[in-house]
TORSEKOL-565177 format. One line per 5 residues: number of its first residue (from 1); their letters; for each residue x, y, z of N, C-alpha, C. Coordinates in nm, 4 decimals, always signed. Example, Ala and Ser with C-alpha at 12.3 -4.5 7.8 and 13.67 -1.06 7.14 Angstrom:
<kelums>
1	AS	+1.3190/-0.5690/+0.7800/+1.2300/-0.4500/+0.7800/+1.3200/-0.3300/+0.7800 | +1.2850/-0.2250/+0.7080/+1.3670/-0.1060/+0.7140/+1.2900/+0.0030/+0.7870;
</kelums>
This chain:
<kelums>
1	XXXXX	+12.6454/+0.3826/-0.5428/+12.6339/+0.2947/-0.4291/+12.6730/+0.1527/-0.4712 | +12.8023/+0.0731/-0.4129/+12.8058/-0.0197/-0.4379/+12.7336/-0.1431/-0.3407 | +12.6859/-0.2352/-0.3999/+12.5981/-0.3860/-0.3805/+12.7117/-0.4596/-0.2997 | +12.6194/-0.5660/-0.2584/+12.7120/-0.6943/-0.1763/+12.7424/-0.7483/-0.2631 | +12.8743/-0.7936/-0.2835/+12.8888/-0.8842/-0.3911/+12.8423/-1.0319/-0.3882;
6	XXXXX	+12.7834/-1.0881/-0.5086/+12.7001/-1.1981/-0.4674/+12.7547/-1.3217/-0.4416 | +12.9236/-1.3148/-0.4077/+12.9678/-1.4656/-0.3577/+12.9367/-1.4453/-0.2121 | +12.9496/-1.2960/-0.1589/+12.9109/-1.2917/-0.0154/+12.7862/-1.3045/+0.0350 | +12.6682/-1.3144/-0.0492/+12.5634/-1.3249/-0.0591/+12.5669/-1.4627/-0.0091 | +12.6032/-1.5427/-0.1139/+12.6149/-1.6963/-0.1477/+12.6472/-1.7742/-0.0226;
11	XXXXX	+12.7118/-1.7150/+0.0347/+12.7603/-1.7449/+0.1489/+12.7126/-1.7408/+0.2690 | +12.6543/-1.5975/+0.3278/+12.5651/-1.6205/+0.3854/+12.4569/-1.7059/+0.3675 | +12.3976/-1.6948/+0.2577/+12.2860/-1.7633/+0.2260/+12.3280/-1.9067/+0.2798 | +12.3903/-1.9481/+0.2490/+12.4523/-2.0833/+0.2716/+12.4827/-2.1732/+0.4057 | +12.5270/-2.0041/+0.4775/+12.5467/-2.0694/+0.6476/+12.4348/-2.0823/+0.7086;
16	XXXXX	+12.3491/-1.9989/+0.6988/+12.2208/-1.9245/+0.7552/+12.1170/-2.0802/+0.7696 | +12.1370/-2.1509/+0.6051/+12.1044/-2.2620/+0.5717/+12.1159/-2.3775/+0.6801 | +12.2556/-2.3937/+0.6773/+12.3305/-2.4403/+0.7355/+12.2681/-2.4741/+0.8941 | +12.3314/-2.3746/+0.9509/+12.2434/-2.3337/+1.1056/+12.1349/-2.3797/+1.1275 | +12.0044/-2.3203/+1.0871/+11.9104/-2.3656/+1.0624/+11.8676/-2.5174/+1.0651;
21	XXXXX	+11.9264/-2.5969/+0.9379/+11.9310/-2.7139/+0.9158/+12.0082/-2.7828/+1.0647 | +12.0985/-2.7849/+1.1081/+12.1533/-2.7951/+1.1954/+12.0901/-2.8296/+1.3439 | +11.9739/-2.6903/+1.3294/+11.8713/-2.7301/+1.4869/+11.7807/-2.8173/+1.4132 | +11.7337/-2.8062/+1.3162/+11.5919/-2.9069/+1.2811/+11.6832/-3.0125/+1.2734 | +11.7829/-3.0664/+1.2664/+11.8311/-3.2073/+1.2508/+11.8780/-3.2704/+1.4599;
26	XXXXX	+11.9070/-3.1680/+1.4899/+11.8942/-3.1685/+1.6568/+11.7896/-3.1985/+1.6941 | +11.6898/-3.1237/+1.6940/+11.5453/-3.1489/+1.7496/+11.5161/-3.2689/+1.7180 | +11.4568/-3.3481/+1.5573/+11.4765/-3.4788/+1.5088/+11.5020/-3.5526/+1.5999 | +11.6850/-3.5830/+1.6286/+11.7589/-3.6660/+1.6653/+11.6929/-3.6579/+1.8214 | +11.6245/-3.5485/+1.8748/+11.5805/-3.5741/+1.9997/+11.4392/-3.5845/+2.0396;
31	XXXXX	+11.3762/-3.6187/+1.9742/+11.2139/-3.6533/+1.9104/+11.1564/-3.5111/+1.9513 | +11.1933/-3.3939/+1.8836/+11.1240/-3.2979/+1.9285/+11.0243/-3.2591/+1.8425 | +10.9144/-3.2327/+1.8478/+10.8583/-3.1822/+1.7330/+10.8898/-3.0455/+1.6402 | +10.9147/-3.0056/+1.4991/+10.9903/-2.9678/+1.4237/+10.8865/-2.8440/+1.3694 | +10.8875/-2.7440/+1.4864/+10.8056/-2.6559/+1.4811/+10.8929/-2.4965/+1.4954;
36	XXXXX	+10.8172/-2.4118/+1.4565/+10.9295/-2.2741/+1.4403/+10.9454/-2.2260/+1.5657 | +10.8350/-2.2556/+1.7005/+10.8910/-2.2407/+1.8316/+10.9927/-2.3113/+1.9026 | +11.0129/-2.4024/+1.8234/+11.0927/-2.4975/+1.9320/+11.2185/-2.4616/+1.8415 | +11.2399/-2.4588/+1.7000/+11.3690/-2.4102/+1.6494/+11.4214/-2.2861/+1.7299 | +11.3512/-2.1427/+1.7530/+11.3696/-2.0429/+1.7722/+11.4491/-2.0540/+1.9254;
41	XXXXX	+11.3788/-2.1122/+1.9881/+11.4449/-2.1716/+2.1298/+11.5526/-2.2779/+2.1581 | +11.5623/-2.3393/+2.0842/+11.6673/-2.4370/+2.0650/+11.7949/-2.3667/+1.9822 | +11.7919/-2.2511/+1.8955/+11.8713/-2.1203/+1.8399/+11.9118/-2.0302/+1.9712 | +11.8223/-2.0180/+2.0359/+11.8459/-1.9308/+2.0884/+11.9576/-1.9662/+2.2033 | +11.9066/-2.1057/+2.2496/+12.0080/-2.1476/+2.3674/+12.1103/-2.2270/+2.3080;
46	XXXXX	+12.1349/-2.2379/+2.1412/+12.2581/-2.2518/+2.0853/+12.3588/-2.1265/+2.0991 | +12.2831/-1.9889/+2.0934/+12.3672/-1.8401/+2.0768/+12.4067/-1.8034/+2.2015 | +12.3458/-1.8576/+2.2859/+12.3544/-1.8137/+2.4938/+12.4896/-1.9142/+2.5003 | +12.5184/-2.0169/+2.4606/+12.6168/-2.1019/+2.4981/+12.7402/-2.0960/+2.3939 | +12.7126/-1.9831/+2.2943/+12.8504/-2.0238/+2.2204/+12.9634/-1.9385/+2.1949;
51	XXXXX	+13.0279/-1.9492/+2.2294/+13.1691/-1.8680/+2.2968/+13.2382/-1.8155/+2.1218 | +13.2030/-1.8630/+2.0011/+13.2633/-1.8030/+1.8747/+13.1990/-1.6824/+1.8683 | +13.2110/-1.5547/+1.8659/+13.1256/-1.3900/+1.8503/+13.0961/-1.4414/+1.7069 | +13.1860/-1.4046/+1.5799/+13.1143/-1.4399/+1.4756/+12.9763/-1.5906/+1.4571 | +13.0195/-1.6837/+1.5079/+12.8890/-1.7904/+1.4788/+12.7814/-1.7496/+1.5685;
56	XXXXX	+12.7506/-1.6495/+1.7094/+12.7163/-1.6441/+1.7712/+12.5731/-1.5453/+1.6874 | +12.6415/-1.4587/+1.6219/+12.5980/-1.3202/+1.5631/+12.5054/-1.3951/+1.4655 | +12.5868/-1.4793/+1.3816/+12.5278/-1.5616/+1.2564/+12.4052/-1.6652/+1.3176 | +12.4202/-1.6920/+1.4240/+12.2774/-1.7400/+1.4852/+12.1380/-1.6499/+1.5566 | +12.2260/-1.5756/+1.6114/+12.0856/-1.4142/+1.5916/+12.0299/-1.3743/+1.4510;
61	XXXXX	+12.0942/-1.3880/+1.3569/+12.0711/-1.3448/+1.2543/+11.9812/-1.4373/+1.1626 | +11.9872/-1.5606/+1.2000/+11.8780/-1.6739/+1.1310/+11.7758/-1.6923/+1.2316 | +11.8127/-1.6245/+1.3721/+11.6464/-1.5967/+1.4270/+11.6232/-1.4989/+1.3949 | +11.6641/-1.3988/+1.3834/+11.5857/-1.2892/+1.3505/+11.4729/-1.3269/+1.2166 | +11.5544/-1.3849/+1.0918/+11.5135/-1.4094/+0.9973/+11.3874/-1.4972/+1.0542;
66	XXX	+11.4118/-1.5907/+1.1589/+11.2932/-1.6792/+1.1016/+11.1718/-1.6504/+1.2037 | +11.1910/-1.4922/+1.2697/+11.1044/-1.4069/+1.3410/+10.9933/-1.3564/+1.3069 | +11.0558/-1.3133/+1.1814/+10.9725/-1.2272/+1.1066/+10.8361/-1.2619/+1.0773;
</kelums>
């Protein structure tokens, strides 16, 4: 069985980051308080409005993560 190779790892890891960082620096800039409900919702109506399928997917995928 072959593994993910770990630059693809790296990478994800990286966007996922990315994203993430991205709404908590949104919320901030809009005095929201910097809580995992208001990220999850502020993700979520980033993924309802964004017309790229791949970035769209990659933003389900850092809610899912930060679901758990």
């Amino acid at each position: 069985m072959m593994g993910i190779p770990e630059r693809t790892v790296q990478h994800t890891h990286e966007t996922l980051s990315q994203v993430i960082g991205q709404a908590i620096m949104a919320l901030h800039r809009q005095g929201v308080k910097i809580q995992l409900g208001n990220i999850l919702t502020y993700l979520t109506g980033e993924q309802e409005n964004e017309s790229d399928e791949a970035r769209r997917f990659i933003i389900g995928v850092a809610i899912g993560l930060l679901s758990v």
